[in-house]
mmCIF file of the N, C-alpha and C atoms, coordinates in Angstrom:
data_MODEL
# 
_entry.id   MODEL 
# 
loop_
_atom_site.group_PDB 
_atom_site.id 
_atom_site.type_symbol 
_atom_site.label_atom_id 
_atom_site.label_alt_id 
_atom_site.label_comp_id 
_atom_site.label_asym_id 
_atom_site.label_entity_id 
_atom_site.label_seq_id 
_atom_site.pdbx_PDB_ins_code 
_atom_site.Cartn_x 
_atom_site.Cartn_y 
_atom_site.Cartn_z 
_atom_site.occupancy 
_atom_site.B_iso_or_equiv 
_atom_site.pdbx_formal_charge 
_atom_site.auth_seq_id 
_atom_site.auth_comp_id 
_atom_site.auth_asym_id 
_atom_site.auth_atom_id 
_atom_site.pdbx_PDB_model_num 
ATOM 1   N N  . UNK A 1 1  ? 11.918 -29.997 20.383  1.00 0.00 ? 1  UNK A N  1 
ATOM 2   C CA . UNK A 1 1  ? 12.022 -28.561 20.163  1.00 0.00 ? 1  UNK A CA 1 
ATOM 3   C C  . UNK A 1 1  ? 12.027 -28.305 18.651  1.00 0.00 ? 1  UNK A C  1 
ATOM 4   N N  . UNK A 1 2  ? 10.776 -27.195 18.510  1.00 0.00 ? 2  UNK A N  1 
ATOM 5   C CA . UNK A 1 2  ? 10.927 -26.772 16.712  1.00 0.00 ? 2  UNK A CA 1 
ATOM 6   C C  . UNK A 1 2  ? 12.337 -26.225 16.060  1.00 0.00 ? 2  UNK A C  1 
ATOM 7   N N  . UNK A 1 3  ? 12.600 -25.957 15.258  1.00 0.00 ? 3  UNK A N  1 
ATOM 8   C CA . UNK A 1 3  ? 13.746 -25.494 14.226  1.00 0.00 ? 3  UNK A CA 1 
ATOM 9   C C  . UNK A 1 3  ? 13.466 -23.978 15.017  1.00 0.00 ? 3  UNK A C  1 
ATOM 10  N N  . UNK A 1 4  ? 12.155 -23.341 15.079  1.00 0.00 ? 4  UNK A N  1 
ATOM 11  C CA . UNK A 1 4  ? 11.747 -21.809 15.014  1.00 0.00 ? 4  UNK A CA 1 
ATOM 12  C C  . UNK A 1 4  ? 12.515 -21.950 16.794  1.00 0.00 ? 4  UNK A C  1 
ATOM 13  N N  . UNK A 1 5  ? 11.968 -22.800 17.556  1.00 0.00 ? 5  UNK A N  1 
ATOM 14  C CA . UNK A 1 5  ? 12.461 -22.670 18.900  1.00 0.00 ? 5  UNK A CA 1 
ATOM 15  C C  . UNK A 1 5  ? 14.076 -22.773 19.179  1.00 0.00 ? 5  UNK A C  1 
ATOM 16  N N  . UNK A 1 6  ? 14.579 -23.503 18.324  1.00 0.00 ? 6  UNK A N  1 
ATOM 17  C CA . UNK A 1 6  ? 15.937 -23.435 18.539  1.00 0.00 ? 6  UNK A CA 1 
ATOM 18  C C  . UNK A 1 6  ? 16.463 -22.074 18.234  1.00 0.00 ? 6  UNK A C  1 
ATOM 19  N N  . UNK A 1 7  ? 16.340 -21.593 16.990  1.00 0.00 ? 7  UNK A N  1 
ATOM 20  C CA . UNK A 1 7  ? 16.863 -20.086 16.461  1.00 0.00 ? 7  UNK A CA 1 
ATOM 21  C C  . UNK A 1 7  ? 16.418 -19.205 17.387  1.00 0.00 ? 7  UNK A C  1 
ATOM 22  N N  . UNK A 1 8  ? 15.324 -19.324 18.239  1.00 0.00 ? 8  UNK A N  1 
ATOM 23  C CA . UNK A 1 8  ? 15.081 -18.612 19.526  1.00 0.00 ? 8  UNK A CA 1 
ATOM 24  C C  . UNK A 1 8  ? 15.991 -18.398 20.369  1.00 0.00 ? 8  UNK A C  1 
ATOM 25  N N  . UNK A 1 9  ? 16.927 -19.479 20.817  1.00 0.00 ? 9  UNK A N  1 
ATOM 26  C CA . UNK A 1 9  ? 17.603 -19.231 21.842  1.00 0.00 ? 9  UNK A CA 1 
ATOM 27  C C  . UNK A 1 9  ? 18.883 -18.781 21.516  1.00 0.00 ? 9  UNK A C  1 
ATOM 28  N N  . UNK A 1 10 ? 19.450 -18.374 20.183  1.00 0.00 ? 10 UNK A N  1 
ATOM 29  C CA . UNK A 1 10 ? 20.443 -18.121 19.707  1.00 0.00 ? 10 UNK A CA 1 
ATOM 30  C C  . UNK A 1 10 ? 20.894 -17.081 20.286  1.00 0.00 ? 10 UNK A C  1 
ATOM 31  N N  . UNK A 1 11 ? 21.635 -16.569 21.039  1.00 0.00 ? 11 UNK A N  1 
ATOM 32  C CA . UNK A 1 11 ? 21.750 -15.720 21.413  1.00 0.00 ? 11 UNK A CA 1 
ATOM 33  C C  . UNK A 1 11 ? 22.289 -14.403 20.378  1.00 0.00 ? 11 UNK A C  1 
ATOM 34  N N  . UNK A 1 12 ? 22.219 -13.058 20.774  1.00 0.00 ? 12 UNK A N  1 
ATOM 35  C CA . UNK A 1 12 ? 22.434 -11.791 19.817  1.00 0.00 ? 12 UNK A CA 1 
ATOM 36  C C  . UNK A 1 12 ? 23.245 -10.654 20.974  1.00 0.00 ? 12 UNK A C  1 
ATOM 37  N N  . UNK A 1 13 ? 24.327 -9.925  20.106  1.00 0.00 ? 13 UNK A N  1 
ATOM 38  C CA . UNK A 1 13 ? 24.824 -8.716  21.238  1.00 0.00 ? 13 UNK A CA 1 
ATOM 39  C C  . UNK A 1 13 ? 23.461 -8.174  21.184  1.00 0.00 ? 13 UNK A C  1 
ATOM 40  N N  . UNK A 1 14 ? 23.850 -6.953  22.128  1.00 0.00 ? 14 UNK A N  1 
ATOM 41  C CA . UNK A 1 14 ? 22.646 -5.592  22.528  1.00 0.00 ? 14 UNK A CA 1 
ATOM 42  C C  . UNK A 1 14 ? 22.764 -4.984  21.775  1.00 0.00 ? 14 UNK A C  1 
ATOM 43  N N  . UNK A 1 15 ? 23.593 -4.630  20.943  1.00 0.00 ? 15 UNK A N  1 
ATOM 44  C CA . UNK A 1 15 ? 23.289 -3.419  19.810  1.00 0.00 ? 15 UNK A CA 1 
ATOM 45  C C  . UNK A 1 15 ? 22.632 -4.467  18.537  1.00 0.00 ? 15 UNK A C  1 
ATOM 46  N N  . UNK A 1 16 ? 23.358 -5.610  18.151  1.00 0.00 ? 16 UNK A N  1 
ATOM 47  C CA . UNK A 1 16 ? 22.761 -6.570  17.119  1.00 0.00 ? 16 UNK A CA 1 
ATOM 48  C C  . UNK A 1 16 ? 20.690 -6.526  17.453  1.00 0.00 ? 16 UNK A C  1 
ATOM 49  N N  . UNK A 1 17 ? 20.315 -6.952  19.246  1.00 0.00 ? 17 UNK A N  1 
ATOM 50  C CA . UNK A 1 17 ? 19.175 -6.784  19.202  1.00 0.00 ? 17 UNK A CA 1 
ATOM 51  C C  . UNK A 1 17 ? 18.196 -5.493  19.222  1.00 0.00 ? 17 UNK A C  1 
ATOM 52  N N  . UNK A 1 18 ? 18.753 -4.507  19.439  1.00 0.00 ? 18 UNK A N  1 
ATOM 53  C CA . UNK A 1 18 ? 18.533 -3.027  19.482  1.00 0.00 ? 18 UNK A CA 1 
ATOM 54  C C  . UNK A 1 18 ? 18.028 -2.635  17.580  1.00 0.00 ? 18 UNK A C  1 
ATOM 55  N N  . UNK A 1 19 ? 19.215 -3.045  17.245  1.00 0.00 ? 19 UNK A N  1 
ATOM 56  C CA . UNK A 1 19 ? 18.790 -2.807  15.312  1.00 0.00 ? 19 UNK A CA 1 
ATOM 57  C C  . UNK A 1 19 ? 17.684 -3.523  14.856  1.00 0.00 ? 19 UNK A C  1 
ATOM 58  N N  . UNK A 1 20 ? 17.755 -4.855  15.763  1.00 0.00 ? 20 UNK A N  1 
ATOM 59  C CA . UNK A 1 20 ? 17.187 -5.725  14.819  1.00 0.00 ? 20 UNK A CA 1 
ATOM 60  C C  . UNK A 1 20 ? 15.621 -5.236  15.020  1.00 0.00 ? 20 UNK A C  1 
ATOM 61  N N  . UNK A 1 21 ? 15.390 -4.960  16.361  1.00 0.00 ? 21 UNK A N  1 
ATOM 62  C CA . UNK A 1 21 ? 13.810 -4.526  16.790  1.00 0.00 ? 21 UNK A CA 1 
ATOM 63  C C  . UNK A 1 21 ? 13.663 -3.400  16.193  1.00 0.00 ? 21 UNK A C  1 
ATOM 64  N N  . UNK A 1 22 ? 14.106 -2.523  15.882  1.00 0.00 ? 22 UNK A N  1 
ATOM 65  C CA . UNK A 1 22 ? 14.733 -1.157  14.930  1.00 0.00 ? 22 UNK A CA 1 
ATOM 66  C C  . UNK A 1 22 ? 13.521 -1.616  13.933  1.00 0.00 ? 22 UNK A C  1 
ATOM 67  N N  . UNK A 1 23 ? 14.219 -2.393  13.260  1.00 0.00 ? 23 UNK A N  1 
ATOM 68  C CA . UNK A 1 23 ? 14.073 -3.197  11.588  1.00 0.00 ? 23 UNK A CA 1 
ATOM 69  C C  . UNK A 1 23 ? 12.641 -3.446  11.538  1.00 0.00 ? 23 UNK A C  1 
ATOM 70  N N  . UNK A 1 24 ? 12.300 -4.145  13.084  1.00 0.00 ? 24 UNK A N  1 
ATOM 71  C CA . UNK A 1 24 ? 10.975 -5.066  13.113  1.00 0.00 ? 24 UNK A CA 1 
ATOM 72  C C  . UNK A 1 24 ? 10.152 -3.666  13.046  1.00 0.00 ? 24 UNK A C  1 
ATOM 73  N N  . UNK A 1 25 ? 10.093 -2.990  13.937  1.00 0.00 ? 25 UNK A N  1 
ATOM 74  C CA . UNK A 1 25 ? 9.303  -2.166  14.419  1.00 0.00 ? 25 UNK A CA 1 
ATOM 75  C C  . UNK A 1 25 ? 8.799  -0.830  13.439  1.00 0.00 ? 25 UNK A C  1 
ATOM 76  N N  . UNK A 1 26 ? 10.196 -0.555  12.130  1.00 0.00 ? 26 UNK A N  1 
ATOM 77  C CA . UNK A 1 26 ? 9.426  -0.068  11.039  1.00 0.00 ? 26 UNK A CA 1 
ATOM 78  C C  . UNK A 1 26 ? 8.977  -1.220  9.925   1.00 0.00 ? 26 UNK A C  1 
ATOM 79  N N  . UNK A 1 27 ? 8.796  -2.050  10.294  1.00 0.00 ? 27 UNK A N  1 
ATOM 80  C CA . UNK A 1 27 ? 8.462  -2.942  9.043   1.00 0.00 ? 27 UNK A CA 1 
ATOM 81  C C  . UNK A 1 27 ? 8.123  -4.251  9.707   1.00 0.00 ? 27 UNK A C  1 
ATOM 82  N N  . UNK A 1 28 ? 6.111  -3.780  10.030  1.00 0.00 ? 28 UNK A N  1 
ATOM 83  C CA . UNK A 1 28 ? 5.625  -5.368  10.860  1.00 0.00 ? 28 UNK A CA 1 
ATOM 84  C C  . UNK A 1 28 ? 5.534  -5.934  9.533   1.00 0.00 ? 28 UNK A C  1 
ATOM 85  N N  . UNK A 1 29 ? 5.669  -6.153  8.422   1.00 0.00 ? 29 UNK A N  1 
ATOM 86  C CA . UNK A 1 29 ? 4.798  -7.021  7.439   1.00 0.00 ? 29 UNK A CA 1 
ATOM 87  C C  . UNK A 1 29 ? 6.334  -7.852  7.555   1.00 0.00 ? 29 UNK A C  1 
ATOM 88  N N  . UNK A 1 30 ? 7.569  -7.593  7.809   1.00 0.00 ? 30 UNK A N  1 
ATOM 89  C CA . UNK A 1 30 ? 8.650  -8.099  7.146   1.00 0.00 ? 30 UNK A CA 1 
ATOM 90  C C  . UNK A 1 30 ? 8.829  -9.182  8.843   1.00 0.00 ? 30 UNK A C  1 
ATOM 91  N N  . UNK A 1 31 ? 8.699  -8.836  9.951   1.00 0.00 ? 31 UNK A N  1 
ATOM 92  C CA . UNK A 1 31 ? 8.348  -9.305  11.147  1.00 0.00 ? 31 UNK A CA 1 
ATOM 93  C C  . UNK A 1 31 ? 6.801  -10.512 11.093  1.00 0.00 ? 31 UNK A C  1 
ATOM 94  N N  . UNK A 1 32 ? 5.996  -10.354 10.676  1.00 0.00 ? 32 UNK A N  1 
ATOM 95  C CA . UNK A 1 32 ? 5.091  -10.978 9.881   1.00 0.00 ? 32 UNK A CA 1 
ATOM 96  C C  . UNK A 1 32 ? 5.525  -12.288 9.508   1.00 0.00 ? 32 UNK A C  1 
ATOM 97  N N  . UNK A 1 33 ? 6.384  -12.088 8.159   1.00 0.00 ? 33 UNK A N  1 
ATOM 98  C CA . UNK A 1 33 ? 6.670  -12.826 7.509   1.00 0.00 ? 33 UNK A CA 1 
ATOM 99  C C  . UNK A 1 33 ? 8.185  -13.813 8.284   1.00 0.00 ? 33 UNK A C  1 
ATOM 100 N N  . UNK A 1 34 ? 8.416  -12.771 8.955   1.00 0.00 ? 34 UNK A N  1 
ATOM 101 C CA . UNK A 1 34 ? 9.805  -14.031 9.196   1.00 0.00 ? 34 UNK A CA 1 
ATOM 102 C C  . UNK A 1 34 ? 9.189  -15.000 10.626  1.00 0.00 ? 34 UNK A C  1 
ATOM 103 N N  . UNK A 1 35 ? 8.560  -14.178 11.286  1.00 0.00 ? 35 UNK A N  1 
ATOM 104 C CA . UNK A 1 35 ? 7.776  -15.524 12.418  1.00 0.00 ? 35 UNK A CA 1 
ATOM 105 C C  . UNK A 1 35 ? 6.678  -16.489 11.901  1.00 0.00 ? 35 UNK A C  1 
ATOM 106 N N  . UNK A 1 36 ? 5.933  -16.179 10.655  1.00 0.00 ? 36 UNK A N  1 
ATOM 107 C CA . UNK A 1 36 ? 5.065  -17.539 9.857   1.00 0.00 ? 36 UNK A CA 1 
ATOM 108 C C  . UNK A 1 36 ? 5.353  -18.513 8.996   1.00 0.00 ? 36 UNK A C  1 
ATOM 109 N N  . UNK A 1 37 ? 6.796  -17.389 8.401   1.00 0.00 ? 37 UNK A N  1 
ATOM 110 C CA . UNK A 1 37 ? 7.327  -18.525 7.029   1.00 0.00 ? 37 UNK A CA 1 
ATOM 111 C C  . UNK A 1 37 ? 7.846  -19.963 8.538   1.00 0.00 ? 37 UNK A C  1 
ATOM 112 N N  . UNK A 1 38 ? 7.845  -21.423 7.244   1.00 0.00 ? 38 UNK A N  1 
ATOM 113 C CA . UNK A 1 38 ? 7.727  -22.314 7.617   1.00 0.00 ? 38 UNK A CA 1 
ATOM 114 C C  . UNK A 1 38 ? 9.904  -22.612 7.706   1.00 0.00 ? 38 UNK A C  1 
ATOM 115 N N  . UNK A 1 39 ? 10.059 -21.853 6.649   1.00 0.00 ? 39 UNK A N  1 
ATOM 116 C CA . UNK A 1 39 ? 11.346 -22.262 6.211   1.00 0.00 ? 39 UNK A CA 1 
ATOM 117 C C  . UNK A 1 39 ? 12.386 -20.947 6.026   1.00 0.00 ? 39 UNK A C  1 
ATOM 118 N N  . UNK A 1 40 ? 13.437 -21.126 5.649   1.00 0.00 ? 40 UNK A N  1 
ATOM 119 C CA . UNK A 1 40 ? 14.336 -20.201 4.131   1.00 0.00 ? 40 UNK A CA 1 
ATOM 120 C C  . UNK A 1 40 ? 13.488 -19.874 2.803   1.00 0.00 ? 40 UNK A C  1 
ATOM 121 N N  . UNK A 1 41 ? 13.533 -21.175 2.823   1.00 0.00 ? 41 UNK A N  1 
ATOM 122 C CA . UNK A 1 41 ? 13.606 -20.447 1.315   1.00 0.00 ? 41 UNK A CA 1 
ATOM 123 C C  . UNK A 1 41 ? 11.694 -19.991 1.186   1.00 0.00 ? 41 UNK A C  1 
ATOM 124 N N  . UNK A 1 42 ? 10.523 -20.078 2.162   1.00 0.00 ? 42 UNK A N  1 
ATOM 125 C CA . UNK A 1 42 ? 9.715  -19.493 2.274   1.00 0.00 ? 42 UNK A CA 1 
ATOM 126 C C  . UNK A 1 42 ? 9.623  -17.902 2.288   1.00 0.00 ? 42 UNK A C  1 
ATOM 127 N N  . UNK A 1 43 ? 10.669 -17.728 3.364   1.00 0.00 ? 43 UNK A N  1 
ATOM 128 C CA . UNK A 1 43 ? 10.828 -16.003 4.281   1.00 0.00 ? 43 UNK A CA 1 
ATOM 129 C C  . UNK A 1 43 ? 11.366 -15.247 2.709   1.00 0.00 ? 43 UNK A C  1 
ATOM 130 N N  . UNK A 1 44 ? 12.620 -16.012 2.085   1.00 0.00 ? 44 UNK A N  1 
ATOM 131 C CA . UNK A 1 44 ? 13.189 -15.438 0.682   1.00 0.00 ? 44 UNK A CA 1 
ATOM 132 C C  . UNK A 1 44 ? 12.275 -15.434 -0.344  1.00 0.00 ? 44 UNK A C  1 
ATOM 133 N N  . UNK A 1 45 ? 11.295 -16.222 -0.894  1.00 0.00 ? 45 UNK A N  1 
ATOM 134 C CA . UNK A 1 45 ? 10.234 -16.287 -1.628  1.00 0.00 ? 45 UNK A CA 1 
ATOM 135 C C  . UNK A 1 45 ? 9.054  -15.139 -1.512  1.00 0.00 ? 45 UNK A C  1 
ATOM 136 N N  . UNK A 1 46 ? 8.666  -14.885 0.120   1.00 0.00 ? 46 UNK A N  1 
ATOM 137 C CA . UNK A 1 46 ? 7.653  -13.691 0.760   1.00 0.00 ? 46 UNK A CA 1 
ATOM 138 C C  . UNK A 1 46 ? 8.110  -12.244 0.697   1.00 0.00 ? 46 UNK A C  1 
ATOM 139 N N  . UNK A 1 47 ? 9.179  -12.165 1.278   1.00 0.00 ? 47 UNK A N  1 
ATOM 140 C CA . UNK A 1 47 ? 10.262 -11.199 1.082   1.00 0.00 ? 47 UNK A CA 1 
ATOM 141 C C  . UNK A 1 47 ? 9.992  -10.574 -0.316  1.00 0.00 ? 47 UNK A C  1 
ATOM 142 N N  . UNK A 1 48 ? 10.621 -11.275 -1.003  1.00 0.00 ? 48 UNK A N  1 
ATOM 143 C CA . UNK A 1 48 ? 10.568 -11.133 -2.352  1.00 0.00 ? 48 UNK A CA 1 
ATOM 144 C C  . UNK A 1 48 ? 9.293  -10.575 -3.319  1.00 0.00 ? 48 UNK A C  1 
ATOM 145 N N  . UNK A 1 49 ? 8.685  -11.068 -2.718  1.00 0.00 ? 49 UNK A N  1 
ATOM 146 C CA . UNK A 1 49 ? 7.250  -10.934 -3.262  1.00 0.00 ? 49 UNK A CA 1 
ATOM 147 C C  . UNK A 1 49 ? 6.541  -9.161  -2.821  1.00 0.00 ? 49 UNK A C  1 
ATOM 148 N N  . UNK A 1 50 ? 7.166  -9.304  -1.505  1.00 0.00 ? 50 UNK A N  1 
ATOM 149 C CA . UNK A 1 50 ? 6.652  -8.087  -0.695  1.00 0.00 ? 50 UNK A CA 1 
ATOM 150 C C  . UNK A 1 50 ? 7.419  -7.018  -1.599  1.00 0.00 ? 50 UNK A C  1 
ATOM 151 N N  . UNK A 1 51 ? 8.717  -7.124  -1.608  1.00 0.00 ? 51 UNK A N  1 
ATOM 152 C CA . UNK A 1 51 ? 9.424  -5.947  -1.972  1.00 0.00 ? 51 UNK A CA 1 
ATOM 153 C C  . UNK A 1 51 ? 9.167  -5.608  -3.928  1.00 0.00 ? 51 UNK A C  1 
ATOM 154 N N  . UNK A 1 52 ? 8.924  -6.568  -4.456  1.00 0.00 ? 52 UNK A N  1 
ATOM 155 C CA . UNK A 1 52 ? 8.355  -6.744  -5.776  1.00 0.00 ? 52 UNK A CA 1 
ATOM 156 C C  . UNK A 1 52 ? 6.875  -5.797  -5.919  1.00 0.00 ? 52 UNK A C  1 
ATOM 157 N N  . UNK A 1 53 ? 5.918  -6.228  -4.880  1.00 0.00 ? 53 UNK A N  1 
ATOM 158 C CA . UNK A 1 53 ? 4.905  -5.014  -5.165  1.00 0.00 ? 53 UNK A CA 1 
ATOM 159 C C  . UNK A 1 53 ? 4.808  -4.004  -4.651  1.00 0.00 ? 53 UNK A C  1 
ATOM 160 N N  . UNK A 1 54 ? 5.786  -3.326  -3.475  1.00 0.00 ? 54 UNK A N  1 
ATOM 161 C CA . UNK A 1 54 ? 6.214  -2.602  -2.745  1.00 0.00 ? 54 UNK A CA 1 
ATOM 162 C C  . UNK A 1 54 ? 6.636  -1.830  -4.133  1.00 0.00 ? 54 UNK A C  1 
ATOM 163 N N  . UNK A 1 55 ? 7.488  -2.028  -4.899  1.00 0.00 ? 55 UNK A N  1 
ATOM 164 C CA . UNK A 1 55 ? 8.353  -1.270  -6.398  1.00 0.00 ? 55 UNK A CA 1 
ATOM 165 C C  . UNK A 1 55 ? 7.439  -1.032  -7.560  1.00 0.00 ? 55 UNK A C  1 
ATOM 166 N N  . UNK A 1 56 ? 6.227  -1.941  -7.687  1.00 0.00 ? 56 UNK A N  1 
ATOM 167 C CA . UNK A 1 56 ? 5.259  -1.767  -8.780  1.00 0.00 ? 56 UNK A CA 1 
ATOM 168 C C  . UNK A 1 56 ? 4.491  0.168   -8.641  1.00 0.00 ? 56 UNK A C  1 
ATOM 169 N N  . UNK A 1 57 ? 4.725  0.535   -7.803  1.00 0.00 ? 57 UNK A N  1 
ATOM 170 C CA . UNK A 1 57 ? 4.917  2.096   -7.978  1.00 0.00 ? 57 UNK A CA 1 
ATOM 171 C C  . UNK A 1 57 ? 5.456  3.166   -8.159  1.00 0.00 ? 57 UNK A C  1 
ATOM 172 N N  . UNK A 1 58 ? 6.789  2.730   -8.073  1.00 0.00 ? 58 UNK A N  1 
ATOM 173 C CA . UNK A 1 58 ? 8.223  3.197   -8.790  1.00 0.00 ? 58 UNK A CA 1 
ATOM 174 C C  . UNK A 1 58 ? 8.624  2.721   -9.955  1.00 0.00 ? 58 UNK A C  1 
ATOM 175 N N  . UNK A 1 59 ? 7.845  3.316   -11.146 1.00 0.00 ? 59 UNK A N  1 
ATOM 176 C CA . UNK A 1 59 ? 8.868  2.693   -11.935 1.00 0.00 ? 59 UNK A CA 1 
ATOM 177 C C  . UNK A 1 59 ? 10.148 2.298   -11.893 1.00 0.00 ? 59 UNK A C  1 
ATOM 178 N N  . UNK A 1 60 ? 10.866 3.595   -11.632 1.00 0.00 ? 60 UNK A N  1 
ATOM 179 C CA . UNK A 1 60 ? 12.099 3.615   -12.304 1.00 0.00 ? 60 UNK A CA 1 
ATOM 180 C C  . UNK A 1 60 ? 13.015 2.370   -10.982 1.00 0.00 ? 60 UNK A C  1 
ATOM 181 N N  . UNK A 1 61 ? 12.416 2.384   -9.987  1.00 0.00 ? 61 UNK A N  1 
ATOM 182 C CA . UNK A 1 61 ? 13.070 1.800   -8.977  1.00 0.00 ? 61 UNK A CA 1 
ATOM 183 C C  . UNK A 1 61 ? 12.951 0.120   -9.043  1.00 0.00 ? 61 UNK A C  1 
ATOM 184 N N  . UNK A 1 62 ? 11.692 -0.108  -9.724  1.00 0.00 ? 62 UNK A N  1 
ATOM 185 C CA . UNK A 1 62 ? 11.519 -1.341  -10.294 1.00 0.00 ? 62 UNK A CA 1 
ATOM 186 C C  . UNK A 1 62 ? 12.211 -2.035  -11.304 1.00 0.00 ? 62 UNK A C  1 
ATOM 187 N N  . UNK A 1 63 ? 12.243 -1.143  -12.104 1.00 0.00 ? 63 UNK A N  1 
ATOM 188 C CA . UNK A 1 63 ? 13.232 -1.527  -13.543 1.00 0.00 ? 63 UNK A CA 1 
ATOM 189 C C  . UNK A 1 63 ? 14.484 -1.885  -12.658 1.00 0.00 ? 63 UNK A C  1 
ATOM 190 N N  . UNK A 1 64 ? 15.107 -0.482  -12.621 1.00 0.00 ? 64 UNK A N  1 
ATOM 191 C CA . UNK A 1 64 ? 16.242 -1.157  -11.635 1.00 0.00 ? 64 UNK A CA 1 
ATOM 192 C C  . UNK A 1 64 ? 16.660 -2.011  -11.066 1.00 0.00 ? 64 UNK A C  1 
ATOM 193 N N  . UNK A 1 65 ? 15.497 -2.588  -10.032 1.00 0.00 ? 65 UNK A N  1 
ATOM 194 C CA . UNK A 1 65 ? 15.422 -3.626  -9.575  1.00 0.00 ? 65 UNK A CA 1 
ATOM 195 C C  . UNK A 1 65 ? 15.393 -5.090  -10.583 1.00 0.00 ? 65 UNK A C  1 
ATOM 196 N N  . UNK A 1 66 ? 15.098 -4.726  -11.299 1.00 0.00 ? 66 UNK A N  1 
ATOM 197 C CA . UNK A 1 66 ? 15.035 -5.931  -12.242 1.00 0.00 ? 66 UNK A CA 1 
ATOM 198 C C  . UNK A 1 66 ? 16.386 -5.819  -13.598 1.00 0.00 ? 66 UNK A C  1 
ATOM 199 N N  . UNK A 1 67 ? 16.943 -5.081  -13.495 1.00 0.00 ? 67 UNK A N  1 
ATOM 200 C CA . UNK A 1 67 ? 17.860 -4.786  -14.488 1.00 0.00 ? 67 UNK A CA 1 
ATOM 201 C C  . UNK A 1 67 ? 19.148 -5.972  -14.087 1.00 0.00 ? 67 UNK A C  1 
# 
């Protein structure tokens, strides 16, 4: 059994899975990324990346972000 198949069976309350599809369902790229990354520190690296050019149109929210 993969690492991805084990975290599968983890079980979650109903409101924990209710949010979480919430989460997925405005944001496939972030759903995307957490069922292809291979790892952690992949999903944190993609993530990262996403929300980095996601801000390159906000300034001010970028700076911030980087402050």
């Amino acid at each position: 059994m993969t690492e991805i198949e084990k975290l599968d069976r983890i079980a979650i309350n109903v409101q924990s899975h209710k949010l979480l599809k919430i989460l997925l369902d405005e944001n496939p790229q972030l759903e995307e990324i957490l069922r292809s990354s291979k790892n952690e520190t992949e999903v944190v690296y993609r993530i990262r990346n996403w929300i980095e050019h996601s801000l390159k149109d906000r300034k001010n929210t970028f700076q911030f972000y980087h402050a």
